[in-house]
C-alpha positions as CSV (number, residue, x, y, z in Angstrom):
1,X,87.2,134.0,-1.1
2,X,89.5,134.5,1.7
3,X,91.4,131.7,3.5
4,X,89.4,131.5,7.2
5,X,85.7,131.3,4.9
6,X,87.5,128.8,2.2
7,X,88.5,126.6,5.2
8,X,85.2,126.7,6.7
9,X,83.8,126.2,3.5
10,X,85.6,123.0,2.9
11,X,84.3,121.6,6.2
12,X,80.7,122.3,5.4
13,X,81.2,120.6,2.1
14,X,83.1,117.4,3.7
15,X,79.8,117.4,6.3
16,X,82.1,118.4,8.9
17,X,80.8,120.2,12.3
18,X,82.1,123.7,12.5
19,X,84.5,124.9,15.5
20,X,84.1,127.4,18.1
21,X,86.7,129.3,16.5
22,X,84.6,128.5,13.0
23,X,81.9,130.6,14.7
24,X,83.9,133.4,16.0
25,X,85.9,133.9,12.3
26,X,82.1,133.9,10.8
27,X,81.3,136.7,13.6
28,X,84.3,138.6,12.5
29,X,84.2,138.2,9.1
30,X,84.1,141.7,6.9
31,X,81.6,139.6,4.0
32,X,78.6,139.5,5.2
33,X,77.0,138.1,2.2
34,X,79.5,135.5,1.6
35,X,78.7,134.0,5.0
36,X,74.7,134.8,4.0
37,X,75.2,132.6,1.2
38,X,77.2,129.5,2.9
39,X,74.2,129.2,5.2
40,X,71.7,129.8,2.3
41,X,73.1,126.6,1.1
42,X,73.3,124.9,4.1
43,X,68.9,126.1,4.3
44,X,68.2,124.7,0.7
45,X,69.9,121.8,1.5
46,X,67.8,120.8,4.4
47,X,64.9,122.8,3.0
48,X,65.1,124.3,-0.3
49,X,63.1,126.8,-0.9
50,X,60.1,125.8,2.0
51,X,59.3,128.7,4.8
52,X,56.9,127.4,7.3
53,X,55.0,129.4,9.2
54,X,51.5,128.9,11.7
55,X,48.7,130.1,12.4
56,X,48.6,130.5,16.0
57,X,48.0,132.8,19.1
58,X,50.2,134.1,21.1
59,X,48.9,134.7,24.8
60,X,50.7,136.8,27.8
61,X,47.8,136.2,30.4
62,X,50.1,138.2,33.0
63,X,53.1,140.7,33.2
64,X,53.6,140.5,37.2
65,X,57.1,139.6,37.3
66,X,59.5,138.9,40.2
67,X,62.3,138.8,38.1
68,X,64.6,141.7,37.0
69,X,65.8,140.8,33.9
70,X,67.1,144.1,32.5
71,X,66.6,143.8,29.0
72,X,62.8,143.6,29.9
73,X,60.6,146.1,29.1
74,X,56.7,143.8,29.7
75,X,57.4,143.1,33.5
76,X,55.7,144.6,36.4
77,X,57.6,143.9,39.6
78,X,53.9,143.8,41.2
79,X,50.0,144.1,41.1
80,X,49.4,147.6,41.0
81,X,52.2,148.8,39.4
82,X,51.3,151.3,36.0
83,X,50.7,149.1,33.2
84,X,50.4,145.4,35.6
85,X,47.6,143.6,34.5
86,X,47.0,139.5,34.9
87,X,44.0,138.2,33.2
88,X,41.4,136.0,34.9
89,X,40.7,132.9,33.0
90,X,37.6,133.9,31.7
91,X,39.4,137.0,30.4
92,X,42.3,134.3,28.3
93,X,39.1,131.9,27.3
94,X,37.4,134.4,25.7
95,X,40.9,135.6,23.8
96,X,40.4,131.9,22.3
97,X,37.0,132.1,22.0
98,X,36.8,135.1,19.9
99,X,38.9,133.2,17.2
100,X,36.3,130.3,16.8
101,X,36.2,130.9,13.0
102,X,39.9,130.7,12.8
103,X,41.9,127.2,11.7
104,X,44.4,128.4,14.9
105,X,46.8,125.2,15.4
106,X,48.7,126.5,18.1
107,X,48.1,128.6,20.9
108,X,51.6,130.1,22.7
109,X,51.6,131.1,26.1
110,X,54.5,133.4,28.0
111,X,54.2,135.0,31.4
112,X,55.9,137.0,34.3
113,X,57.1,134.9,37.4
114,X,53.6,136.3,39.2
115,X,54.4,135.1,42.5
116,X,50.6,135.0,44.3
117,X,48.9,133.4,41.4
118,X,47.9,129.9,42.7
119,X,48.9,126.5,40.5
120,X,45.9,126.0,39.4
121,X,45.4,129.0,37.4
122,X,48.0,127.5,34.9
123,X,46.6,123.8,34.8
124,X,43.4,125.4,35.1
125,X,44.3,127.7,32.0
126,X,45.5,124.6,30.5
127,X,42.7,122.9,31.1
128,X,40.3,125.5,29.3
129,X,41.8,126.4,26.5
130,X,41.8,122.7,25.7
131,X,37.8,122.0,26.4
132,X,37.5,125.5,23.9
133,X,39.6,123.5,21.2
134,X,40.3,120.3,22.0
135,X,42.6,119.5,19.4
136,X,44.4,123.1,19.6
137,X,48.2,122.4,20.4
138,X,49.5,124.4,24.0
139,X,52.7,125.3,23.4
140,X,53.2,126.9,27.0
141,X,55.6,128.2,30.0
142,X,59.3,128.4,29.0
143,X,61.8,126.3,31.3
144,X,62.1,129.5,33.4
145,X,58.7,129.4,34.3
146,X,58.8,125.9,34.9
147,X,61.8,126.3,37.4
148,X,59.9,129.7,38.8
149,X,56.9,127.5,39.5
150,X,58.8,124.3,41.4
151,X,60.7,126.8,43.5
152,X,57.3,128.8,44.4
153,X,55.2,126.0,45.3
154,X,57.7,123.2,46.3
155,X,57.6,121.3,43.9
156,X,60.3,119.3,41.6
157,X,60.8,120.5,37.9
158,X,59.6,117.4,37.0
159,X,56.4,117.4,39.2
160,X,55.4,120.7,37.8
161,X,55.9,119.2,34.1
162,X,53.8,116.0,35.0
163,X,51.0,118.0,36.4
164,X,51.0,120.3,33.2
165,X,51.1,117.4,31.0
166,X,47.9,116.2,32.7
167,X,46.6,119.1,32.1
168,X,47.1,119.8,28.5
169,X,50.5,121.4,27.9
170,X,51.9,119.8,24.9
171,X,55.5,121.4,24.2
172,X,57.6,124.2,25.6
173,X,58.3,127.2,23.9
174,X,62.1,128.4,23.6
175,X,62.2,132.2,25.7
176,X,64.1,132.2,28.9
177,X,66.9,131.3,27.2
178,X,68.8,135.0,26.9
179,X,72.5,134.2,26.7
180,X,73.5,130.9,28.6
181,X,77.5,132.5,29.6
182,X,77.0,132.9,33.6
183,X,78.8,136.3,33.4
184,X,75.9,138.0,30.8
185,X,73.3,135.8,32.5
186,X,74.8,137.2,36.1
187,X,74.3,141.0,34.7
188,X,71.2,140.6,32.8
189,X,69.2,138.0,34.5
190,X,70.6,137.4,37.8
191,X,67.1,135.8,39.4
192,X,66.0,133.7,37.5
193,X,67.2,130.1,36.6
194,X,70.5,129.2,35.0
195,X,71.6,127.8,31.5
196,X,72.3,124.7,33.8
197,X,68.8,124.1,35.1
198,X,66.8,125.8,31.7
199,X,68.8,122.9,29.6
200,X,67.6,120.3,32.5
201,X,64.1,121.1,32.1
202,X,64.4,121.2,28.0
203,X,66.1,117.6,28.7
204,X,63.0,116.4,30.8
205,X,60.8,117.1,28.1
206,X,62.5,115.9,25.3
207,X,62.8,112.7,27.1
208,X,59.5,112.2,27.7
209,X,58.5,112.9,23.8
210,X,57.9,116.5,23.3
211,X,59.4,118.6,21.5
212,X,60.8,122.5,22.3
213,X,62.4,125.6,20.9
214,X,65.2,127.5,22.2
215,X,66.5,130.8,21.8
216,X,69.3,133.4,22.0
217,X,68.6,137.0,23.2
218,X,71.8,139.1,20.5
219,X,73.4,142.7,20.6
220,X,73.1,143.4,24.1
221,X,76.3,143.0,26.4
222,X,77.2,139.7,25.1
223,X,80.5,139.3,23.0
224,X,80.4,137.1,19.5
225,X,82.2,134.4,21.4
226,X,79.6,134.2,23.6
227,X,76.8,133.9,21.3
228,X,78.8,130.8,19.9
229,X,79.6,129.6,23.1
230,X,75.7,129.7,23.6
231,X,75.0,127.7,20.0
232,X,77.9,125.3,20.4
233,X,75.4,124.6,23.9
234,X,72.6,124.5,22.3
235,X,74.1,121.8,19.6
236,X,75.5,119.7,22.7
237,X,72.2,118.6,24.4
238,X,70.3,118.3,21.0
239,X,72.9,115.5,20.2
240,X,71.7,113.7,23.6
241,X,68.2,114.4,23.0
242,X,67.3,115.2,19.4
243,X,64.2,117.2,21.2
244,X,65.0,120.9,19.9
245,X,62.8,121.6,16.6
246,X,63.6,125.5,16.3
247,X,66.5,127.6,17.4
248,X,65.4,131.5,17.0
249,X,67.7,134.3,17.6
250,X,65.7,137.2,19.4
251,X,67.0,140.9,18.9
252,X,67.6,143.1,21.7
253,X,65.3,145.7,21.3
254,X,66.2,148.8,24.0
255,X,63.2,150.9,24.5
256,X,61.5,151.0,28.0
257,X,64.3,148.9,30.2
258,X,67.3,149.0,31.6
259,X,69.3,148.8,28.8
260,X,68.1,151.6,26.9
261,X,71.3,153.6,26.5
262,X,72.6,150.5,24.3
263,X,71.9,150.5,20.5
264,X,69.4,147.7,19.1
265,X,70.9,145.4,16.9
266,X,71.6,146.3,13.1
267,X,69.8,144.3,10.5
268,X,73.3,143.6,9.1
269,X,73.7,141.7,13.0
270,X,70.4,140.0,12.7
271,X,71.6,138.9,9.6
272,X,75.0,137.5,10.3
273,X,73.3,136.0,13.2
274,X,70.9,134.4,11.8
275,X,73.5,132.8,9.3
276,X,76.1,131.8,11.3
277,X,73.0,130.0,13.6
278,X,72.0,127.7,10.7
279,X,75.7,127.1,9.7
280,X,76.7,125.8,13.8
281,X,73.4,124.7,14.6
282,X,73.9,122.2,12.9
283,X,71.3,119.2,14.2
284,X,68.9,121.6,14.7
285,X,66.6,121.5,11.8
286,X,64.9,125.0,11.7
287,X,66.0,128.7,12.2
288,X,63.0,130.6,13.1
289,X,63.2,134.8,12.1
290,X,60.2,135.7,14.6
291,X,59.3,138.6,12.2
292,X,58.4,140.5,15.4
293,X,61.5,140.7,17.0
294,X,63.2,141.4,13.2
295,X,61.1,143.3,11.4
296,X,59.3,142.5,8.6
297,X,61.5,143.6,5.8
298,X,64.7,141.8,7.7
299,X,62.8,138.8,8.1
300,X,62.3,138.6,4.4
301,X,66.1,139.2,3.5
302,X,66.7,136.4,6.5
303,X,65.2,133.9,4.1
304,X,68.0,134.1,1.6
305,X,70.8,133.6,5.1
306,X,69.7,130.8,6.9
307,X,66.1,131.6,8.3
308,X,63.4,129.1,6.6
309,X,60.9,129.7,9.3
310,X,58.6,133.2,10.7
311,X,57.1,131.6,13.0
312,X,53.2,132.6,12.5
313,X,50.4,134.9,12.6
314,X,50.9,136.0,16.8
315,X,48.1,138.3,17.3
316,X,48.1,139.1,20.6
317,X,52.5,139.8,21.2
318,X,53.0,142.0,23.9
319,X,57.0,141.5,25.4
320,X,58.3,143.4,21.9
321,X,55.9,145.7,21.3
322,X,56.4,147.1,25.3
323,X,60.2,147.2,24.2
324,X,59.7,149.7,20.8
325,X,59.3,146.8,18.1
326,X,57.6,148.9,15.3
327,X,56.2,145.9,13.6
328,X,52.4,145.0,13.5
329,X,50.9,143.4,16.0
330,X,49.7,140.4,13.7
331,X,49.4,139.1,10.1
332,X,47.1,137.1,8.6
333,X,48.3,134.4,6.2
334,X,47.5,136.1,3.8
335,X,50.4,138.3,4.8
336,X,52.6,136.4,5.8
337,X,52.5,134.1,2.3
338,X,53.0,137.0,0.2
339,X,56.0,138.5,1.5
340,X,57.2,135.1,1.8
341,X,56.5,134.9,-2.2
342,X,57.8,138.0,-2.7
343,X,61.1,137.5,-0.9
344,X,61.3,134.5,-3.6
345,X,60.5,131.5,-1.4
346,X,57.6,128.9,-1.1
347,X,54.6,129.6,1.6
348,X,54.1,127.0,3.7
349,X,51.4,126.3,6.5
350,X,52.8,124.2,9.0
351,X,51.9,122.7,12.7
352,X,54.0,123.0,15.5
353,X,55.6,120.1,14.3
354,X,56.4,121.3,11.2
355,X,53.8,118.7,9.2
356,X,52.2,120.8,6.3
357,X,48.7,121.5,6.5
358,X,46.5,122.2,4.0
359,X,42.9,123.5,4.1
């Protein structure tokens, strides 16, 4: 093994936290697989061979979006535009409704900044899913939403939490996150809220008990530094708060936006991405490989370099499939558990908090 990966090595085996510059050398390190398997033992420490995954819904009631995020392929700038659509409630009931036979645990909710929906179509949206299945978890609005919504109708971030709280919301989901360095964030999302005021809103909630995701949008404009700048970040705050259950690296994928001319991101990237997440991540307990944004047959390999979670069975995922993913639009359990058994590793059903559930 070569000198930067023994070093590194050394420190992961004295429990030492890895460096910025840790991060970069595993970034610009020719062996890929030699860094896969450092953070394959860092997995099977934590989890040995376990990969969780859920059986939820993934809802997108609208695409009307203020924003301009260019790496965006789901957003309409306004009602009318080809391809805008926003659901009525009824319309996202009966989504939930459809699925009364199905032991859903979770129901996931992501939206454009829609900017003449009232408030109460969210806590209202809250509200119904909840009297459909009481006991289903909302995992709902990411902290851009959140700070989209307190701008829009003058409210704090924290009023806008409270109020959804009341009305059902149970944890935040991770998106929004993109890359949290202001001069990507200034190109590729210049209106909407900063790394700043996204890690606020995560703060809020973890204070207050919940639990939340986050995320990193890789292989657009970003440089590797970056991306470690944006884990070393992530790794900061969950030392405060100890609120962050998931982090998930999310593949740029360039058809239908701005970005198109750029390539997507090799699976050789995904996976050196997703190791070198689990190795400097280090207090975060699960790497998720969202099998949409992967693929299917990286996703697999991801569970041998860091990944032991796929997150679940979607359904309903719009924001990749707009953007060229090829993969299905859902899987069933079924599916999910065998390539999970085929890729060598153990199935299992999980909550959103990560407690097993068996049937």
């Amino acid at each position: 093994m070569s000198d930067p990966l023994h070093h590194i090595e050394a420190k992961l085996e004295a429990g030492e936290r890895l460096s910025f510059d840790d991060g970069v050398t595993l970034f610009n390190h020719p062996d890929l697989h030699e860094i896969g398997r450092l953070a394959n033992r860092e997995r099977e420490k934590r989890h040995g061979a376990t990969t969780y995954y859920n059986y939820n819904l993934r809802l997108e009631a609208t695409n009307v979006c203020v924003a301009s995020c260019m790496f965006c392929s789901f957003a309409r700038l306004k009602p009318g535009d080809a391809d805008a659509y926003t659901m009525t409630l009824e319309q996202v009931f009966d989504k939930l409704r459809a699925r009364k036979d199905q032991p859903l645990t979770e129901v996931h909710v992501v939206n454009g900044l829609h900017p003449d929906l009232p408030f109460s179509y969210y806590t209202d949206l809250l509200i119904g899913l909840k009297a459909i299945r009481p006991e289903i978890h909302l995992k709902c609005f990411t902290a851009v939403e959140i700070a989209f919504f307190a701008d829009l109708y003058k409210m704090t971030d924290e009023q806008v939490m409270r109020e959804l709280m009341a009305a059902g919301l149970d944890s935040l989901p991770g998106g929004g996150a993109e890359i949290f360095a202001p001069r990507v964030r200034l190109k590729i999302a210049h209106d909407k809220c900063d790394a700043d005021r996204y890690m606020s809103i995560h703060r809020f909630a973890h204070s207050v008990g919940m639990k939340t995701n986050v995320t990193m949008l890789y292989g657009h404009i970003e440089t590797f530094e970056e991306r470690v700048d944006h884990m070393i970040r992530v790794r900061d705050v969950n030392d405060e708060t100890h609120g962050f259950q998931a982090f998930i690296p999310l593949a740029f994928h360039p058809d239908n936006n701005q970005l198109r001319k750029l390539p997507a991101p090799s699976a050789s990237d995904t996976l050196r991405t997703i190791a070198v997440s689990r190795l400097m991540v280090d207090n975060v307990p699960h790497i998720k490989a969202f099998w949409v944004a992967t693929g299917v047959d990286v996703a697999q390999i991801s569970l041998w370099y860091g990944a032991n979670d796929l997150d679940g069975t979607v359904q309903e995922e719009k924001i990749y499939h707009m953007a060229g993913s090829r993969t299905p639009l859902a899987m069933t359990p079924e599916a999910i558990e065998r390539l999970v058994t085929i890729a060598g590793r153990e199935p299992v059903e999980r909550d959103t908090f990560y407690n097993r559930i068996t049937h």
